[in-house]
N, C-alpha and C positions, 0 to 999 in steps of 0.2 A: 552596484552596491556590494561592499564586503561582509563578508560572516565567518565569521568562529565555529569551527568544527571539531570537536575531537578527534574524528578518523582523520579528518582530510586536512586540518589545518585550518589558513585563512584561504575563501576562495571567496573570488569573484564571480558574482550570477546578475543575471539582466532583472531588475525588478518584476517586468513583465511575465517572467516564470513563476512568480512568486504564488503556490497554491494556498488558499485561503478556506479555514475551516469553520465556518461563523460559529456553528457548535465546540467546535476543539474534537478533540477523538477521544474515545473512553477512556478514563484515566488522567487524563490531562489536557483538561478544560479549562486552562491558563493562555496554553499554547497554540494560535490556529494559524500562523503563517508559517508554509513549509516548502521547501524546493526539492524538486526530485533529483537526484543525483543518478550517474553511470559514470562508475567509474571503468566498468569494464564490460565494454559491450557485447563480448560474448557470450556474458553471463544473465541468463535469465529474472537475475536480482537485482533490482538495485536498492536505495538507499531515499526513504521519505526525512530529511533531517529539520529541523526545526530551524529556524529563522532565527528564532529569540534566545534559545536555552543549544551551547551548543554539546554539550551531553545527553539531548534527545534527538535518537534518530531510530528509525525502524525499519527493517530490511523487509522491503515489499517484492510483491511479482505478481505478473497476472495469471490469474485463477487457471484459464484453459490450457495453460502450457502446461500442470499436470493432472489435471482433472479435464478433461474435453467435455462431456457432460454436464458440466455445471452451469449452471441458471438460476439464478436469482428474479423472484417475482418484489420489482418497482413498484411503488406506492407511487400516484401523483403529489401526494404532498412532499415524497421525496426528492422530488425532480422541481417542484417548485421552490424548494430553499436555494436549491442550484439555478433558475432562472432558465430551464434548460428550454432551447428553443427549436434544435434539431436534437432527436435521441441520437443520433449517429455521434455526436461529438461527447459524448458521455462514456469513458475509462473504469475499467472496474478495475480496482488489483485488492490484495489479502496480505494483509502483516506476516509474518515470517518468523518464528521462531528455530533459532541457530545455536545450539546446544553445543557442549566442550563436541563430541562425535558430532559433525556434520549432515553424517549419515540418516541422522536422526531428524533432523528438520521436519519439523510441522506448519503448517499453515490455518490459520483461526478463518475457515468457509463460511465462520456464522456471522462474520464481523467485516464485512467487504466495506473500502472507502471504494466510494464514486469520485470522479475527478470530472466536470464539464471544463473540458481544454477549450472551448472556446471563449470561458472567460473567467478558468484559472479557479473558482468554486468548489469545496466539495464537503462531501459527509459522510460520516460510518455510518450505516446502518445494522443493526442488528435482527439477522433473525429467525423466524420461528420455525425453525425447519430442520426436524432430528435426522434429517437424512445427512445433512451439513456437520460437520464435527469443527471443534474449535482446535483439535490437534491433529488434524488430517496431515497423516505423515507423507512427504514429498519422494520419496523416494522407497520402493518396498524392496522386501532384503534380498531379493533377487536380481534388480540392478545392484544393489551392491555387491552382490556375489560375482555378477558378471564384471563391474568393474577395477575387482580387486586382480 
C-alpha cells in the first residue's frame, strides 16, 4: 500500500503494519489508521504518521528510555478495546513534543498510546496521575551542558 507523507514523501508500507485506533487519539478522532515509521534507527524517536491525512504525524518514543521508573496502572477495560490476549505483546510509547530548541523536548506521560503488536490495535489512554506531567522534559540542562 502507498501513502502520502509530508516528511517522507510517497512510501510504501505492508498493510499488515497498519496500527489501528478504533478511538482515534485526542484530538483527532477522524484519524485512526497509523504506521510507525524509523527513519533513523539510532534514534530513539520515531514517527506515529497517519495513513489517511498526510500532514498528521507525531513524534513518539518509548516512555523508559528516559524515564526508567515509569509505570502506568492498566484498566482491563483498556486492554479489552485492544483484544489483548498475552500482556507481553502490549507497546507503550508517549508523543513527543519537538520545539524550534530540540533541547527542549517534552513528552505528554499522561497521555501514553498502548499498541498490542499482535494484532496492530491501540489506544491513548489518559491519566490520572499528577506524578506524570504532560511536558516532562526529555533531556535536563545538564546533558545539554555536557553535550554542548
Amino acid at each position: 500500500m502507498n501513502i502520502k507523507t509530508k516528511r517522507f514523501g510517497d512510501i510504501e508500507i505492508d498493510p499488515k503494519t497498519s496500527i489501528h485506533f478504533p478511538s482515534g487519539i485526542l484530538g483527532f478522532p477522524r484519524f485512526r489508521d497509523y504506521v510507525l515509521l524509523d527513519p533513523n534507527a539510532k534514534s530513539p524517536l520515531k514517527w506515529l504518521q497517519s495513513v489517511d491525512e498526510p500532514n498528521l504525524a507525531f513524534v513518539v518514543t518509548d516512555p523508559l528510555i528516559f524515564k526508567p521508573d515509569y509505570e502506568i496502572r492498566v484498566f482491563p477495560s483498556d486492554l479489552e478495546e485492544l483484544k489483548v490476549e498475552d500482556p507481553t505483546t502490549v507497546v507503550q510509547l508517549v508523543v513527543v513534543n519537538v520545539p524550534r530548541d530540540p533541547s527542549k523536548m517534552t513528552a505528554n506521560l499522561r497521555g501514553p498510546l498502548l499498541i498490542n503488536t499482535a494484532n496492530h490495535l491501540a489506544r491513548q489512554i489518559v491519566l490520572d496521575d499528577p506524578d506524570y506531567d504532560i511536558k516532562f522534559r526529555l533531556l535536563r540542562d545538564e546533558d545539554v551542558a555536557q553535550a554542548v
